[in-house]
N, C-alpha and C positions, 0 to 999 in steps of 0.2 A: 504493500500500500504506500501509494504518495504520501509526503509532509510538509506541509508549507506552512513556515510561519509567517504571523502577521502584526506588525508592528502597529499600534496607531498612538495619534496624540492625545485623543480626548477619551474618557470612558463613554461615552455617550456613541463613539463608532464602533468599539469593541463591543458593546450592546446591540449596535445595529444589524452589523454583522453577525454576532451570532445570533438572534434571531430571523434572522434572514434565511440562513443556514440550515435551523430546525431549532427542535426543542431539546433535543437528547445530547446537551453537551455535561463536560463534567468541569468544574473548576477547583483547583488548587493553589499555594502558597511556593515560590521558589523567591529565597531569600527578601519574605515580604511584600513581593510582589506577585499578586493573581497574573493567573495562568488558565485561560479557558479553551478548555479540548472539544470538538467537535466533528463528527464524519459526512464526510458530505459528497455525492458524488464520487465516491470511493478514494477518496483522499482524506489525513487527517489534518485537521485543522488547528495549528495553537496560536491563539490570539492575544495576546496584553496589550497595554496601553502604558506611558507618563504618567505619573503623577504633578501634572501639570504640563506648562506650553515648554517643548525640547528647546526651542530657540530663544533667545533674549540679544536683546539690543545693546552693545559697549557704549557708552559715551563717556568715555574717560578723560574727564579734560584737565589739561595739564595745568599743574597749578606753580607756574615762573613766570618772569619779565616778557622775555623772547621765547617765543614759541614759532617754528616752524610748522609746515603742511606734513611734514611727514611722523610730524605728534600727533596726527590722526590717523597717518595710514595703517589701522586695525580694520581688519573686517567686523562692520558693523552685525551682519547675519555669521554665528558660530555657537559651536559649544559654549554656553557659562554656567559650570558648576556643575552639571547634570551628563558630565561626558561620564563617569564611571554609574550613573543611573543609567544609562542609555548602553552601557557596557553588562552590568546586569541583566537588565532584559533581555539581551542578546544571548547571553548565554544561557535565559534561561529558555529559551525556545528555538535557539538554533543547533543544538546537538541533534544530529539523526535527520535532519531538515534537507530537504531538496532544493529550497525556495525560500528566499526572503521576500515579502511583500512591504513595504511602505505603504501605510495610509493614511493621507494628508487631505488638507482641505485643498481647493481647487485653485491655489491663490501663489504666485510666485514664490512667495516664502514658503510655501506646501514643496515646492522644487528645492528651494536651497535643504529642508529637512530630509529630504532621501539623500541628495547627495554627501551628507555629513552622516548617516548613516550609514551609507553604503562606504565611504572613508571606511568610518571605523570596524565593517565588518572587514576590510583588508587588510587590517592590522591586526586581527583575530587569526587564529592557528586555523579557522575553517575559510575552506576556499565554496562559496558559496554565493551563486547568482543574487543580486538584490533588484527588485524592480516594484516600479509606484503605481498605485490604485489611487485616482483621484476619487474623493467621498462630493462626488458633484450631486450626487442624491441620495436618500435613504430609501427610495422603493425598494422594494425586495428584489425586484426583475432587473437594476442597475446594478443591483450588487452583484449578486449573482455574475452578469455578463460582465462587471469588470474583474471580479477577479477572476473568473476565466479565461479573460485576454488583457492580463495587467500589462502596462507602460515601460519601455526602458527608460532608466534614467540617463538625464541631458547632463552633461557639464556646464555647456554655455546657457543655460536658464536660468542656474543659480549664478552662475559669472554675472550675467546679464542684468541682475537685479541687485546683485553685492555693487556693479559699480554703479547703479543708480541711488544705492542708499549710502556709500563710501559718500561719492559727492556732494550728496543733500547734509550729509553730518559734518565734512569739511565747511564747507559755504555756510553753515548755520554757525559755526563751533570757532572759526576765525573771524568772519564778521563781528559775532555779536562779541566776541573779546579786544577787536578793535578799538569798540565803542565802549567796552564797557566799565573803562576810567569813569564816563562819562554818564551813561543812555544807563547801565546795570544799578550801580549806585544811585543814581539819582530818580532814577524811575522807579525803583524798587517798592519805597515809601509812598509812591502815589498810584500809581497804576500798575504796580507788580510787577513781575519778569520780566523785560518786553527783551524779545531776542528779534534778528534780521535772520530772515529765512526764505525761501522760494515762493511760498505761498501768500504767508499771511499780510504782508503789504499789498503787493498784487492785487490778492481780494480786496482789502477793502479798498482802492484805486479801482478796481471793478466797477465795486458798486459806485463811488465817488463820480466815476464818471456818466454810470448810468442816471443817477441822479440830475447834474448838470444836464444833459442832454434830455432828461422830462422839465425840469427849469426853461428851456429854452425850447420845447415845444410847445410849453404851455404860451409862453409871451408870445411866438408865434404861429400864432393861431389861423387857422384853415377853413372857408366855407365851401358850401357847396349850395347846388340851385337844384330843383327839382319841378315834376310838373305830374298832375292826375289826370287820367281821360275814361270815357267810360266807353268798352268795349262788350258790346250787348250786355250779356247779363252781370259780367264785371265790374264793378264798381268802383271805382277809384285805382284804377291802374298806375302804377309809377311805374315813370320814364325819368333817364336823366340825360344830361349834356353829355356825348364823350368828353370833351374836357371841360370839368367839371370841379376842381383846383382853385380858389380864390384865394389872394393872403389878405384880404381883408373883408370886412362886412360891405365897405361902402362900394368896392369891386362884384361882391354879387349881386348884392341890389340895381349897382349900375346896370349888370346884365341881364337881370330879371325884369327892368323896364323895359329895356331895349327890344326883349322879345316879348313880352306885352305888347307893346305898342306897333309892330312890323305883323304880327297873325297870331290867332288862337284856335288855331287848325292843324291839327297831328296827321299827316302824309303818310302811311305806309311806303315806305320804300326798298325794301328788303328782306325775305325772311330765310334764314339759314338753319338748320338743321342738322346734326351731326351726335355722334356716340362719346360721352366721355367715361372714360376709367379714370377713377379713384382707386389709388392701390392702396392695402393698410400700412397703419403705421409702423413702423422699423421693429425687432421682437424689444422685447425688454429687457435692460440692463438697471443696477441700483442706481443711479440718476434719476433714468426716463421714470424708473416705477416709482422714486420721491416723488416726482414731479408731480404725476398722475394721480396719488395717492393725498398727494397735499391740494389738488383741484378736488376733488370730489369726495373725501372723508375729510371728519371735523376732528382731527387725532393728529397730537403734535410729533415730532420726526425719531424723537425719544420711543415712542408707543410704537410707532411705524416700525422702527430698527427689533424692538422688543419682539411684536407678534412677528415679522420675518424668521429671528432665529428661532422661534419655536416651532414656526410653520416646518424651518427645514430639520430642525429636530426632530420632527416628529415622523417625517417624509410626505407632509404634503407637497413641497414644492423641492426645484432643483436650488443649488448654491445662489445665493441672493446676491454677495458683495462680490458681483462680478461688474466688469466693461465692458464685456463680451456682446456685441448687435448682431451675431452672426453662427449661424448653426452650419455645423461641422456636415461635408459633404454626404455621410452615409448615414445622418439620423434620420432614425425611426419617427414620421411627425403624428403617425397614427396609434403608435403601442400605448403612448398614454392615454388617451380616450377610453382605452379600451374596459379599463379599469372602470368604467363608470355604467359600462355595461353589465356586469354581473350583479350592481345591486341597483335599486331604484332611488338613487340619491338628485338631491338638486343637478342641474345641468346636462341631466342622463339625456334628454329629448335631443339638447344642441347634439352631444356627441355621437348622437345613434344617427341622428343628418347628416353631419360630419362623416362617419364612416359611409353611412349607403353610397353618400355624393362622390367621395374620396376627394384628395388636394391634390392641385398643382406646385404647391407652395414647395421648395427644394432651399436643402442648405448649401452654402459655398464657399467654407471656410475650410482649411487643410486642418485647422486645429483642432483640439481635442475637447477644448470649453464650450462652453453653451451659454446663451440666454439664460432671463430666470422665464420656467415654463412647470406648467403642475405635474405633478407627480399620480396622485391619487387622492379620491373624492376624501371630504372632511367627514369624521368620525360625528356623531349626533351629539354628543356632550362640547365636540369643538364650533358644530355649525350653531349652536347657541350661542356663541360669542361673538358680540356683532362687528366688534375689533377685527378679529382674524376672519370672519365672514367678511367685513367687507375687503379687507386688502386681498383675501382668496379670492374673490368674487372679480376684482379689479385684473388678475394675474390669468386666472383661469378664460376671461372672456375676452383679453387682449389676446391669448394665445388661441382661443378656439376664431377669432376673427379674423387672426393671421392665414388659418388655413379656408376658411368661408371663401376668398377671394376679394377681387375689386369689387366695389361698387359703381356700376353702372346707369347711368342714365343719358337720357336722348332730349339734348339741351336745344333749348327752341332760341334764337337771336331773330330777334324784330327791330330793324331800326326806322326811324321816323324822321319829318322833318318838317321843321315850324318855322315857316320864312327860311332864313338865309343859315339856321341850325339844328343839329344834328343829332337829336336824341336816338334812345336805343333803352328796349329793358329783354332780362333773360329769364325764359321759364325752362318747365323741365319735365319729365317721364322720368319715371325711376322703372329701370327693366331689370334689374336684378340689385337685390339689397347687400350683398355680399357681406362684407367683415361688419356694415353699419346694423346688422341684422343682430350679432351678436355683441357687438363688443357697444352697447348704448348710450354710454359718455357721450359721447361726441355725436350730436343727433344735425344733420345737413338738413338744412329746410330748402323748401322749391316753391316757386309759384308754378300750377298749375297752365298748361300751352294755352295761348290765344286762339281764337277760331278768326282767321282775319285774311286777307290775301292783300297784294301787291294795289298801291293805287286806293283804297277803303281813306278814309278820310273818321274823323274824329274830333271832336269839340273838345279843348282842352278847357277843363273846368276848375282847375285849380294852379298856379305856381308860388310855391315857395322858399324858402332858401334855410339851411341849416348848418350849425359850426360841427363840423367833423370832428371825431372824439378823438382825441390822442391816444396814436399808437402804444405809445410805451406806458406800463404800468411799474409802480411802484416794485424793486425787487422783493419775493416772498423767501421764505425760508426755503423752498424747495425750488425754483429758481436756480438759487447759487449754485445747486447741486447739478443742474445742468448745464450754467457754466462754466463752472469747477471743474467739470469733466470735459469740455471742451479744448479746456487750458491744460489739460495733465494735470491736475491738485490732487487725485484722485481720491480716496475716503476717510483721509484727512477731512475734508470739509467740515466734517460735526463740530471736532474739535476746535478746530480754529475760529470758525464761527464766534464759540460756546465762550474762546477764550477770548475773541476781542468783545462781546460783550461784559464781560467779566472786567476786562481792564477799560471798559468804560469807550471802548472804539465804535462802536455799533449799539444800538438802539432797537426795541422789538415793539413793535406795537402790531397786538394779534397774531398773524402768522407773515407782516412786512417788515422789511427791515431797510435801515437806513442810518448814516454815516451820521456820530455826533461831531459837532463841534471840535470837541479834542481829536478826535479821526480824522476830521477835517484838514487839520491843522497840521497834524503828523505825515499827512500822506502828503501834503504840498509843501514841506519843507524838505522831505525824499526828491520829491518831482524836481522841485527847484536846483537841490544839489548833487543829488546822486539818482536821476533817473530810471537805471538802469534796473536798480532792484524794485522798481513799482511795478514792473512790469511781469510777466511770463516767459517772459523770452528765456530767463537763464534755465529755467523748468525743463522746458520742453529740450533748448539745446543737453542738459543732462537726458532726458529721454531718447533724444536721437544718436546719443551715444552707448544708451546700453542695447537699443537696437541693432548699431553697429557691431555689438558685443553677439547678442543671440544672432546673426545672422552669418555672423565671423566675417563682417570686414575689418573689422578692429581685434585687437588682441585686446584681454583684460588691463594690463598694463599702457597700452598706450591710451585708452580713454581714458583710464584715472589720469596718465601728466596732460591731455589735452584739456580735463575739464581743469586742471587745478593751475593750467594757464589761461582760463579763463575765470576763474577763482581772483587769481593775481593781478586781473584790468580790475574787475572790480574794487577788489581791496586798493590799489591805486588811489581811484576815485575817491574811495572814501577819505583816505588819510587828506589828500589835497584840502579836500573842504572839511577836515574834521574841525575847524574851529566855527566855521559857519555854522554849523549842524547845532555845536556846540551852544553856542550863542541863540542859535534862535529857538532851540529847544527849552533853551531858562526861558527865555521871552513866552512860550508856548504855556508853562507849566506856573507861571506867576502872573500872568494877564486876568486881565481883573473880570474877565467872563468864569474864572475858574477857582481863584483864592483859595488855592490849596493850600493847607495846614497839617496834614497826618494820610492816616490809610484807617479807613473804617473795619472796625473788628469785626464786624459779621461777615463782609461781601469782601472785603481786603480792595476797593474801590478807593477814590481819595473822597477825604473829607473836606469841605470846600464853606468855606465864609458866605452867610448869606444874608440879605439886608432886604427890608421892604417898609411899604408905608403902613398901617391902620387907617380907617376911617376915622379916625380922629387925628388925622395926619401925624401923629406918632412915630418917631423910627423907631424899627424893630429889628433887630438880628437872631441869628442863630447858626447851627454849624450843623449842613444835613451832609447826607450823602449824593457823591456824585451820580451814583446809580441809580437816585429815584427814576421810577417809582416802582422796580422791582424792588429797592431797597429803599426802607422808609425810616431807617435810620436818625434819628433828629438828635442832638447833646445842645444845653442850654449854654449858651455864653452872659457873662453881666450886660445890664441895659444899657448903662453909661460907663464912659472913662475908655481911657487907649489901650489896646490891650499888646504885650509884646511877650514872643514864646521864648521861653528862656531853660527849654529841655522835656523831657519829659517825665510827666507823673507818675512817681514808684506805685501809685496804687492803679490805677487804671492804661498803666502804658499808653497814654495818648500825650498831647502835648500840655505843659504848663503855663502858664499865662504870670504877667504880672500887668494888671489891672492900673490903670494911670488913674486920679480923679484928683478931683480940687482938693476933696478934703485928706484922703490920705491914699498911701498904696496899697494893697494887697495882691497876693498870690492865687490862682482861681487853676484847680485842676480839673480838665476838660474830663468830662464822664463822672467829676466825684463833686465839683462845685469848688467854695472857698474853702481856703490853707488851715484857716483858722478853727475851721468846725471839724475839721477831718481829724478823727478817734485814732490815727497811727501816732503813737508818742516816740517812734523811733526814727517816724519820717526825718531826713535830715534837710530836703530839699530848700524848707523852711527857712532854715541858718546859713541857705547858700547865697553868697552875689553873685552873681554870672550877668555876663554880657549879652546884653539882649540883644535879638537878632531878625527880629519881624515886627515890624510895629503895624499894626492896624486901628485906624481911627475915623469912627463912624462920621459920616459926612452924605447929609441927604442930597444936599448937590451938587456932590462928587462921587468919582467911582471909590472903591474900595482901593486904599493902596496897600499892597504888599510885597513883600520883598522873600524870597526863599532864603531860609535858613539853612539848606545845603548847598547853596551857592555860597554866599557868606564863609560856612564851614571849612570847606576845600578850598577858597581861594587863597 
């Protein structure tokens, strides 16, 4: 009898597997580590798993003056710590073994863990094939067929992906130590970590621009002219101008007299006829299904990512946190439906249509990944969940639309003509509903054909003119996720997002997002100085070099010195203007929209000075958070007197004040009040003089002045 062992990362594949397998497996202990035996197709099967992810990320940063590029050159993707665990398992399933299996998740890094695997079985006394099982699904029928026809492993896949995360960890890990005399220290206390990395400026330059660019559609604004006619039993017909483009009001109206006054008689002059195809939309990838899923479900991208990993836990659907738009040449697009045939579950009707019809629909990709597409129908305890029913529902009917075909219809063009212009409206026949049959979302309206011929005349009984909506909308949370993916940022996005909202970059209201002020400000002082990193470009030129890698125009080694000479214009740049950067970054973080004073202890956002009037024309202050109004954070400051920060308070770690007034001084600690009242008898701060270093002094008809007491500090 056969022996194949099988390696996996998670317990949740070693479970899937063997249940996939049968029931009559046996499990055991080999130094601690479970060991599950299984027969199956006449081979015996022993399966363990990590206790925990085999892989971990180095970021070991050097902690000296001078630091070169080659104090990073560590492969980021390797062994840490878990090589003599990963040596255990080996030997507890590979004695008497034909066959080493790797079983990874479907995901680059799933590549680099066979190939360090497969390493260390050749440092092992056993000379033993090793090859990888992508876990692209948990059906039982995927299983099955791939471990029956497992993967050789690649070298250049895991090469190909070490030098895309070598460089992303160089560029992040040298930059941000460039800066961070300056940008680490001094940011730290207001907006937290802020590091220079491929993405996270970028993004929010994304959006930044996206936004300008709705500013500047709104100011210029667009009309258009319209007209109604009544065609027998039709009633109020719209026709429009072909060019029908106005930049202002008093441009349409001009034209809306003009053809008032010349006829109010609609000509038939043309009618043209013809078949259009609608083909569906591209399959699904984790962007397109954000996207989709944040249009049409009220469930924030947290919940979203949640019910995914359970769905593919559980094996209703294939691997989700793919980029994959593109189904590999020899899949099967019919075997999963199939599954919906032996019980009478939601969507059994579409799929039993789907098979009688059969698809035209073919994959064309050499590679081995997939779309996300369904696996197998929702058990009755999960189709109650209206969470994972609707993202199932969303995934299941994109994919059953894919194979439906185009959408057809036999579009009617009638154009017209009113005095000396040119109208035209389009009706339509729907001959076959194709993917619009199943996949509902997205519902295409028609008017109904005219009954009309060439020469027919018509009284136009109405013209009026209307401002055309602006194209662009505000970016949403699942949006960036499709630009994100445009630009290579790939599923990082969450994160980066999560953290410039966090550091106060970004702003959420509902599910739109948009650039604050201090984002604002951050990103145009990049632009202004160092361009270069607002952008994407260095992203992708790292991408285009690990594809040089997988496809072996480049050897491993020459794309790490190509990218880290392009590492070195950047770094350049920065040093040139690092005093600019420097200077207008104090200016950024002390300007009087912001009065920053500490880092608030809930949200770790900055704490900022803030002043308004009463209805009793009153001034009033206080000290909230930069992060309202997720964060509602509020600390009282005194009504009256100057106040200037002269350390921080031992009992609430935030900042100390020394309170100015006519009649005397005192000491006021931020979060606990006055010196005086405060029950520490050990406090020493009390009996200190120190050099005060911020002075703030309340002025209704002036701005807030303040001065940063880390500037001060280090200079």
């Amino acid at each position: 009898m056969r022996t194949i062992a099988i390696l996996t990362t998670k317990h949740a594949y070693a479970t899937q597997i063997t249940q996939a397998l049968g029931e009559d497996s046996y499990t055991y202990n080999v130094r601690g580590i479970p060991v599950i035996e299984i027969k199956w197709n006449n081979t015996l099967y022993k399966i363990t798993y990590f206790s925990g992810h085999l892989m971990d990320y180095s970021y070991v940063f050097p902690q000296k003056k001078d630091i070169k590029y080659t104090d990073f050159l560590s492969r980021p993707i390797k062994m840490q710590d878990k090589e003599s665990e990963a040596t255990y398992l080996l030997e507890s399933v590979i004695p008497k073994s034909d066959l080493v299996i790797v079983a990874t998740e479907n995901t680059p890094e799933g590549d680099c863990i066979a190939v360090e695997v497969a390493k260390l079985v050749s440092k092992m006394k056993y000379s033993i094939p090793v090859k990888r099982m992508r876990c692209n699904t948990f059906s039982y029928r995927d299983i099955k067929r791939n471990l029956f026809n497992p993967e050789s492993i690649e070298q250049s896949k895991a090469d190909s992906y070490n030098v895309l995360m070598m460089l992303e960890h160089i560029y992040q890990n040298v930059l941000t130590y460039q800066l961070s005399n300056y940008l680490s220290k001094k940011t730290r206390d207001h907006i937290g970590y802020f590091v220079i990395d491929t993405c996270q400026i970028p993004l929010l330059n994304l959006i930044l621009e996206h936004e300008e660019a709705i500013e500047k559609e709104r100011i210029n604004e667009k009309w258009s002219i319209f007209g109604k006619i009544d065609i027998g039993n039709k009633i109020g017909v719209v026709i429009e101008p072909i060019e029908n483009v106005f930049s202002s009001k008093q441009e349409a109206s001009g034209r809306m007299k003009k053809i008032k006054s010349i006829n109010t008689v609609a000509t038939v002059q043309h009618i043209e006829n013809r078949i259009i195809r609608i083909a569906p939309p591209k399959p699904l990838n984790f962007a397109s299904l954000m996207t989709e899923c944040g249009k049409h479900l009220d469930i924030s991208t947290n919940e979203i990512i949640n019910v995914l990993q359970e769905l593919y836990k559980l094996g209703y659907i294939s691997y989700p946190f793919t980029n994959e738009q593109e189904y590999p040449i020899d899949f099967d697009f019919l075997s999963p439906l199939k599954e919906w045939t032996l019980f009478k579950k939601r969507f059994t009707t579409i799929c039993e249509k789907i098979l009688e019809n059969g698809s035209t629909y073919r994959g064309t990709s050499s590679r081995k990944t997939t779309p996300i597409y369904p696996c197998r129908p929702l058990a009755m305890q999960h189709d109650k969940d209206k969470k994972m029913q609707g993202v199932f529902s969303i995934i299941f009917r994109h994919y059953a639309g894919l194979l439906s075909g185009p959408f057809e219809i036999e579009q009617q063009k009638i154009s017209f003509s009113v005095g000396n212009e040119n109208f035209y409206c389009i009706n339509g026949t729907i001959l076959n509903n194709g993917w619009t049959g199943t996949y509902i979302f997205d519902l295409i309206e028609l008017r109904s054909p005219l009954n009309c011929v060439p020469g027919d005349q018509f009284p136009l009984k109405k013209i009026g003119m209307s401002k055309i909506k602006p194209q662009l909308q505000p970016f949403s949370y699942f949006d960036i996720y499709t630009h994100a993916h445009k630009e290579s940022s790939g599923f990082n996005t969450t994160k980066i997002i999560e953290n410039c909202i966090r550091r106060g970059f970004l702003s959420r209201s509902q599910k739109n997002l948009k650039t604050t002020s201090l984002g604002k400000e951050i990103v145009k002082l990049f632009q202004k100085n160092v361009p270069i990193i607002t952008s994407f470009n260095i992203r992708n030129s790292f991408n285009l070099l690990s594809l040089d890698v997988l496809s072996s125009k480049k050897t491993f080694d020459d794309a790490i010195n190509q990218g880290i000479h392009l590492i070195e214009l950047v770094s350049k740049s920065i040093i040139l203007n690092e005093n600019k950067i420097q200077e207008n970054l104090e200016k950024i973080l002390i300007s009087p929209e912001f009065q920053i004073v500490g880092q608030c202890p809930k949200c770790k956002k900055a704490l900022t000075v803030k002043q308004y009037t009463d209805p009793d024309g009153e001034l009033r202050r206080f000290v909230g958070c930069y992060g309202y109004p997720e964060c509602k954070n509020i600390l009282s400051i005194p009504k009256v007197g100057t106040l200037e920060i002269v350390g921080l308070c031992p009992e609430s770690n935030l900042p100390m004040f020394i309170v100015h007034t006519e009649k005397r001084d005192y000491k006021w600690g931020l979060g606990k009040g006055p010196c005086f009242q405060c029950k520490n008898e050990n406090c020493q701060e009390q009996k200190k003089e120190t050099k005060s270093r911020i002075i703030y002094t309340p002025n209704i008809d002036k701005e807030i002045e303040l001065v940063s007491s880390l500037v001060e500090e280090n200079s």
